[in-house]
C-alpha positions in Angstrom: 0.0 0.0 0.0 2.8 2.5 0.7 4.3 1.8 -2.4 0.9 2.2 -4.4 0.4 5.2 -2.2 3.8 6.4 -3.3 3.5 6.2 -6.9 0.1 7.4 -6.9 1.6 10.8 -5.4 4.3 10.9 -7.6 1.7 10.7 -10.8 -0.2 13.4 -9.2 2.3 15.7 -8.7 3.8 15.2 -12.2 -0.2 16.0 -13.3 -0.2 19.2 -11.3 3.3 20.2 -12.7 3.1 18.9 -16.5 -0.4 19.2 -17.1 -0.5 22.8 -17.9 2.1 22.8 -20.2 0.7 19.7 -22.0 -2.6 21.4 -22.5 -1.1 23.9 -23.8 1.0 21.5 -26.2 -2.2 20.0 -27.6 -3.7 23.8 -28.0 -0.7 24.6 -30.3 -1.0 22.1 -32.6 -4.7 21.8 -32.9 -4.6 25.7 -33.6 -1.8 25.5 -36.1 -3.3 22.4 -38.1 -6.9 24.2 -38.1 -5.3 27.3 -39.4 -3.9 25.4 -42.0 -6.4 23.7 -43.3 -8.7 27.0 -43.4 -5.9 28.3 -45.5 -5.7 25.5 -47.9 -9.3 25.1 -48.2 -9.3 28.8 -49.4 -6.4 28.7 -51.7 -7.6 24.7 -53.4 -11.3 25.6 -53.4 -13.7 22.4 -53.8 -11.0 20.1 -52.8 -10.3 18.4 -49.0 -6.3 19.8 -48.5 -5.8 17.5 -45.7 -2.4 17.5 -46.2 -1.8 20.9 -45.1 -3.2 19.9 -41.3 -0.5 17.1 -41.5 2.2 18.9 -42.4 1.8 21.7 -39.9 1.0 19.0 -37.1 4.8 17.5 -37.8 6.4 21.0 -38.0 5.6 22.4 -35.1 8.2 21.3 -32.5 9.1 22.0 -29.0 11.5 25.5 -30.2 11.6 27.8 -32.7 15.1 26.9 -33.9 13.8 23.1 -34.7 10.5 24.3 -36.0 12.8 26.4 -38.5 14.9 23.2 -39.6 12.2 20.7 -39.8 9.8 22.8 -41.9 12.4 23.4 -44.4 13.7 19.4 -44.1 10.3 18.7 -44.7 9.6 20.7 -47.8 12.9 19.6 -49.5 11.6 16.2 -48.6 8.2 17.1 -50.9 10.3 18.4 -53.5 12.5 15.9 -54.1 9.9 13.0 -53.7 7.7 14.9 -56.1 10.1 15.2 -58.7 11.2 11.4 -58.5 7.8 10.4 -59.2 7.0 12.8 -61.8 10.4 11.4 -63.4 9.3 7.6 -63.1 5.6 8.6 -64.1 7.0 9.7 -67.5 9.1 6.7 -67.6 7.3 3.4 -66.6 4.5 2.6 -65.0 3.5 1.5 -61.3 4.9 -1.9 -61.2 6.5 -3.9 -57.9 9.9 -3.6 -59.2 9.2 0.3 -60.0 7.8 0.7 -57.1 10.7 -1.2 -55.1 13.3 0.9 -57.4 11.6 4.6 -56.6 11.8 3.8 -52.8 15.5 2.9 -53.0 16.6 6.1 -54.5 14.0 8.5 -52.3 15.6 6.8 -49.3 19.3 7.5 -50.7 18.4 10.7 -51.8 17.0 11.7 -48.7 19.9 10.6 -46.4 21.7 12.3 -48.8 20.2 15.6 -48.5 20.6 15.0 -44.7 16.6 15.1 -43.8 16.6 13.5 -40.9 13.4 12.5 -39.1 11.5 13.7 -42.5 14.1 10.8 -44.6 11.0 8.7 -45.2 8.9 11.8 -46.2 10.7 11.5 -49.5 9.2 8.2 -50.5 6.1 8.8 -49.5 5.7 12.1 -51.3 7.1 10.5 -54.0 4.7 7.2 -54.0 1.3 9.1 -53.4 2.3 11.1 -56.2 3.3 8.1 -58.9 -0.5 6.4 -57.4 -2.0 8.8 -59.6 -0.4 7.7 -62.7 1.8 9.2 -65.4 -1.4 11.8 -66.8 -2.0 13.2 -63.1 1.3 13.4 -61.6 2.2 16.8 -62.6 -0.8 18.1 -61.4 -0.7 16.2 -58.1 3.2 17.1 -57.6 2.0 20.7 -57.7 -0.8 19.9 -55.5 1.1 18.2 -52.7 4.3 20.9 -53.5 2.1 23.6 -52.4 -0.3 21.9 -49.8 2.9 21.4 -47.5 3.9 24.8 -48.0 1.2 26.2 -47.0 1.1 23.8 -43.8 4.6 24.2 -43.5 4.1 28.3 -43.2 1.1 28.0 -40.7 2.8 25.5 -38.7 5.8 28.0 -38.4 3.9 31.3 -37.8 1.6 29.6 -35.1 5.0 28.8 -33.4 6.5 32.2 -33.8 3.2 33.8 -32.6 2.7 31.8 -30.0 6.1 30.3 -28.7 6.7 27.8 -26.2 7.7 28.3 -22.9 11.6 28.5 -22.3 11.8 24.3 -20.6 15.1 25.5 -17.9 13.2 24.4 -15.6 12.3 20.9 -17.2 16.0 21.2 -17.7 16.6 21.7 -13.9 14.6 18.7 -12.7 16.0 16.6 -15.3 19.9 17.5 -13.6 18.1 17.0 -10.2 17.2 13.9 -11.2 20.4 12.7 -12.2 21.7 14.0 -8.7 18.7 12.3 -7.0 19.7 9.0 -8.5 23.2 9.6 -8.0 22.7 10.6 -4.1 20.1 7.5 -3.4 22.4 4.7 -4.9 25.2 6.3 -2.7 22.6 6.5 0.7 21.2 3.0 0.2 25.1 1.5 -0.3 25.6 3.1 3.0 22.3 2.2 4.7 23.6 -2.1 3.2 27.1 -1.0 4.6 25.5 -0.4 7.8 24.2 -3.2 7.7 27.2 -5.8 6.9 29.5 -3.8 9.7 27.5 -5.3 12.2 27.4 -9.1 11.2 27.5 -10.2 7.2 30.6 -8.7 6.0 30.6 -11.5 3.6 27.6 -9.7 1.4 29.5 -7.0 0.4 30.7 -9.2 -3.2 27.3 -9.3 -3.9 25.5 -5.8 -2.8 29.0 -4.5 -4.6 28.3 -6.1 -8.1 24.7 -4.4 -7.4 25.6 -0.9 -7.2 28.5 -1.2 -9.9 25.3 -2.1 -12.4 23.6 0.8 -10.9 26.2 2.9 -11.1 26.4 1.8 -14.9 22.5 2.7 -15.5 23.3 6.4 -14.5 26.2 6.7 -16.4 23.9 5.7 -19.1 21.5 7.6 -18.7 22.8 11.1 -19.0 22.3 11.9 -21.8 18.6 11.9 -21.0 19.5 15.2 -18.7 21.7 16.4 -21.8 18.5 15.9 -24.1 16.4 18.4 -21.8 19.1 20.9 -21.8 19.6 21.0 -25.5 15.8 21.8 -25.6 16.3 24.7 -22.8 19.0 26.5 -24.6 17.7 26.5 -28.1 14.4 27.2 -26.8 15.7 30.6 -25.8 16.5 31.3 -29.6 14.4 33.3 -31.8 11.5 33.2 -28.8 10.0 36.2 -27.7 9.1 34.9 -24.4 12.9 34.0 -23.7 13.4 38.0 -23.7 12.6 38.8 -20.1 13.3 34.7 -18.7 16.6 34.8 -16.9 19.7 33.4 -18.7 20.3 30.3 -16.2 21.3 28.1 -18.9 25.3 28.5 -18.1 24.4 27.3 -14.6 22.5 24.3 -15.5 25.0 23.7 -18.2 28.0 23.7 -15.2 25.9 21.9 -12.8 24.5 18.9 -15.7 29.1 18.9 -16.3 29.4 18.6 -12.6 27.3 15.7 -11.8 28.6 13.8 -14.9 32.1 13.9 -13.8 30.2 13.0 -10.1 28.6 10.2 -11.3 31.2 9.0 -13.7 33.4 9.2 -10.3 30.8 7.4 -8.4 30.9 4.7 -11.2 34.9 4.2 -10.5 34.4 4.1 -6.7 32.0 1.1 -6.8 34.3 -1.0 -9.2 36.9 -0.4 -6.4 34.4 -1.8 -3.7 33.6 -4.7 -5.8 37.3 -5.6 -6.9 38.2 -5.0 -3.2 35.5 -7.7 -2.0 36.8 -10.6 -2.9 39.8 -10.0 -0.7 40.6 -11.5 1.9 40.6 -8.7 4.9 36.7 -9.4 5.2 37.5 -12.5 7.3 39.2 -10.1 10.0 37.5 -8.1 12.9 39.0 -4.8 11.0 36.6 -5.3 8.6 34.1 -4.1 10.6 35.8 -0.5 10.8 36.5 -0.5 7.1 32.5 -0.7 6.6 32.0 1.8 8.6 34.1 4.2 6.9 33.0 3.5 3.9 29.1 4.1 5.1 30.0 7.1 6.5 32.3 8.6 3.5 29.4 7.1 1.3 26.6 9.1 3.5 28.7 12.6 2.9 28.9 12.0 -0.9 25.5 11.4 -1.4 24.3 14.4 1.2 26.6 16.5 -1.5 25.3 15.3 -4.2 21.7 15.8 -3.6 22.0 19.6 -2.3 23.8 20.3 -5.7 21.0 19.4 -7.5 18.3 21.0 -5.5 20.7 24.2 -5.7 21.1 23.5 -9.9 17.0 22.9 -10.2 16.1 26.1 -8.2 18.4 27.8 -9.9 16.9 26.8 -13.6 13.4 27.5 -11.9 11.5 30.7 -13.3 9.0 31.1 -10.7 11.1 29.9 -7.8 14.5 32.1 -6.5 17.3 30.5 -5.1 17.7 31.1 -1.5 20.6 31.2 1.0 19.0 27.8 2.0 20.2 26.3 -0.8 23.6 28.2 -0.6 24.0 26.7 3.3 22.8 23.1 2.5 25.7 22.9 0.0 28.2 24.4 2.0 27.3 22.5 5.5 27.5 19.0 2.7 30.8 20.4 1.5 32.2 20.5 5.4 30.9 17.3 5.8 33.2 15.8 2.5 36.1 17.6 4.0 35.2 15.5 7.2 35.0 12.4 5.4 38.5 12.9 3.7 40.0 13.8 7.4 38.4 10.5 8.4 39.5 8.7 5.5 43.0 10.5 6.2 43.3 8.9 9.2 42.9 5.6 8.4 45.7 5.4 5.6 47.7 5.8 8.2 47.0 2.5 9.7 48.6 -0.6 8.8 46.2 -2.4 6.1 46.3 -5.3 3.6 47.3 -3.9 -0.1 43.2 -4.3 -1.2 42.2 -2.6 1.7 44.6 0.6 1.3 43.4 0.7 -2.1 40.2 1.0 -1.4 41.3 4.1 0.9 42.8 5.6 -1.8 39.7 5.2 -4.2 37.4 6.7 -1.5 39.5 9.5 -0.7 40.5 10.2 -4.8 36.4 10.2 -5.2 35.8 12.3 -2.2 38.4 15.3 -3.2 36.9 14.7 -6.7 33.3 15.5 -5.7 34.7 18.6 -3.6 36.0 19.9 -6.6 33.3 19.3 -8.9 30.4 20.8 -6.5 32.0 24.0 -5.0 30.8 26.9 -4.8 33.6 29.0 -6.2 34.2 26.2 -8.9 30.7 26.5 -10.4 30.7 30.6 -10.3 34.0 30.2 -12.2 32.5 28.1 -14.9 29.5 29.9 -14.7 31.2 33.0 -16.0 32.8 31.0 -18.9 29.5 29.4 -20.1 28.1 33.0 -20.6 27.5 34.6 -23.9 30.4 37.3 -24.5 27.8 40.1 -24.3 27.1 39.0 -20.5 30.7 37.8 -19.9 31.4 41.6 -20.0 29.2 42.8 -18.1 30.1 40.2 -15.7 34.2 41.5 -16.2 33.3 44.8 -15.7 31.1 43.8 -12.1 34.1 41.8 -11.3 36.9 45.0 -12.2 35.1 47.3 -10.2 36.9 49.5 -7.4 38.2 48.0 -4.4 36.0 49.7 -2.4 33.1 48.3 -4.0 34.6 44.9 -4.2 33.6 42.0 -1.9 36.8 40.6 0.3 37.9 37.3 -1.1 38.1 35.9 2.4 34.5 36.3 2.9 33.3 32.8 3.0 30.2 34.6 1.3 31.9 36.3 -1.8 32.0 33.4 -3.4 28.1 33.2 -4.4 27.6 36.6 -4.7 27.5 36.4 -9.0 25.5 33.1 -8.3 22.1 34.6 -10.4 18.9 35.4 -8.9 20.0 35.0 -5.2 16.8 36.3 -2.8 18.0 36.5 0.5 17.4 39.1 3.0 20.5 42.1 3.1 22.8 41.6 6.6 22.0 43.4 9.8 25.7 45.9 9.2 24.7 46.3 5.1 23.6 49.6 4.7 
């Protein structure tokens, strides 16, 4: 019941979140495909231009930048299938083997011309055209030829009227994901670790293997979060509704680089756990201490991990500032790493069996990593190299102001003053 519960709340908040935006989605294109059809009928009077309502329905995309590059894909697409069949149509007539020989050169010639997702639109333009025969194919080349331009235009207009919304924020939950599933492999391999230190150190081959595959999965799926980012930042091109949106893309853009290198870290770490396994130091009482450490350097990792990604999706949110919460989370995770190292530190300094100091040496390597990767002052610094050069100045400028107005560099604080879109309420001394 708790797990039906579970995902029952999980749909219903991904309803509440996603479900304006989809209605809006299906509003788009059943505007845009009515509008094209209106037109067609008007321009091929007594005729049923359904085509036009087809081809604005698979223009329209999710930004202005693809709508721009599959329209014009898909109208090549029209033209050369139209003049292929108006070639054969002269030539012979509908036959299997003419048929089998028209789709073998609209396919070549389409992944030739680079078309893409409209490759196949080539043989179909070309085979609804030869249906008609030899005596009609002229006129229905012309026919289809301007029916999808007309579509084509709607579909592209309706989007530039009426843009979609700039998806940095679908782009921030989609990084916050990857954190989240970064961060829970890491808690529930400390939660297991827990677990052996106290009686079944001998699991640890197993549970290791386990994580290593999950560890894998992640890996493997970033790109989804890369997908979702691609969308964000051409979405802000040529879209009137990007004009007043903040520019967070740089950040999300750091923090998606960040938690790659994280997980790609975290993917290392748990091949070191699982090679270390089948050594032999399990069977002594020390093992029990190793566990521990591990758990605890595991628990600090994943703490870090998941407030980077709240502080990367709040950042990418529109309607949502990021706070000094965010900013404190991060930092209070960071101390913890540092703790974790110290601990870790400590313990190479011990006399250990050669699979044991290894796996020390792993730990600590992936701790200093993920300190690296998810400061504060690392991530402005990147930050300020992802920006467009028109904002990279401006940024310059802020940063070569007088030292009067400058912030001190040993203020623990300085650090996330250029972080964007920081709401917090002014010190008690500012004045």
């Amino acid at each position: 019941m708790q797990r039906w519960r579970g995902a029952m709340s999980r749909e219903l908040a991904r309803v509440r979140r996603d479900g304006r935006a989809a209605v809006l989605w299906s509003l788009r294109i059943t505007v845009a495909a009515t509008a094209s059809y209106v037109v067609a009928s008007l321009v091929f009077s007594g005729t049923e231009p359904l085509l036009a309502p087809l081809t604005a329905m698979l223009v329209v995309q999710v930004t202005p930048i693809s709508l721009l590059a599959s329209g014009l894909d898909r109208v090549v697409a029209v033209v050369a299938g139209v003049a292929l069949a108006v070639a054969f149509a002269a030539v012979v007539p509908l036959q299997w083997w003419s048929l089998g020989l028209l789709i073998l050169i609209s396919i070549t010639l389409g992944q030739f011309l680079r078309l893409r997702d409209n490759l196949v639109e080539v043989a179909i333009s070309a085979m609804l055209v030869l249906g008609v025969g030899a005596i009609g194919a002229e006129a229905a080349a012309w026919q289809r030829i301007a029916e999808t331009l007309v579509g084509a235009a709607v579909g592209i207009i309706a989007t530039l009227v009426f843009p979609p919304k700039v998806a940095s924020s679908d782009a921030g939950r989609a990084i916050d994901d990857l954190a989240d599933d970064v961060s829970e492999l890491l808690a529930r391999a400390a939660e297991e670790l827990d677990t052996m230190a106290e009686g079944e150190p001998e699991r640890l081959a197993g549970a290791a293997r386990e994580w290593l595959d999950d560890a894998r999965r992640i890996t493997h799926n970033i790109p989804v979060a890369g997908a979702a980012l691609i969308r964000a930042e051409e979405g802000r091109r040529l879209n009137v509704r990007a004009v007043r949106t903040p520019h967070v893309e740089p950040g999300l853009r750091q923090g998606l680089e960040a938690l790659e290198h994280t997980a790609v870290a975290i993917r290392g770490l748990m091949r070191s756990v699982a090679e270390a396994s089948d050594g032999d130091w399990l069977d002594d009482d020390s093992a029990r201490d190793v566990l521990r450490d591990l758990a605890e350097t595991f628990r600090r990792l994943a703490a870090g991990t998941d407030a980077f990604g709240e502080l990367v999706r709040h950042e990418g949110e529109v309607q949502v500032s990021l706070g000094r919460a965010d900013i404190d989370r991060l930092q209070e995770a960071q101390e913890g790493m540092l703790g974790a190292r110290a601990r870790l530190d400590s313990a190479l300094t011990r006399s250990w069996p050669a699979d044991v100091v290894e796996l020390y040496a792993a730990a600590r390597a992936t701790v200093r990593r993920l300190q690296h990767e998810l400061a504060l002052d690392e991530r402005v610094r990147r930050q300020l190299r992802l920006l467009p050069p028109r904002r990279h100045s401006v940024r310059s400028a802020i940063r070569h102001r007088s030292t009067l107005d400058r912030p001190d560099p040993t203020d623990p604080d300085a650090e996330t003053q250029l972080m964007p879109r920081l709401s917090d309420d002014p010190p008690e001394d500012a004045p």
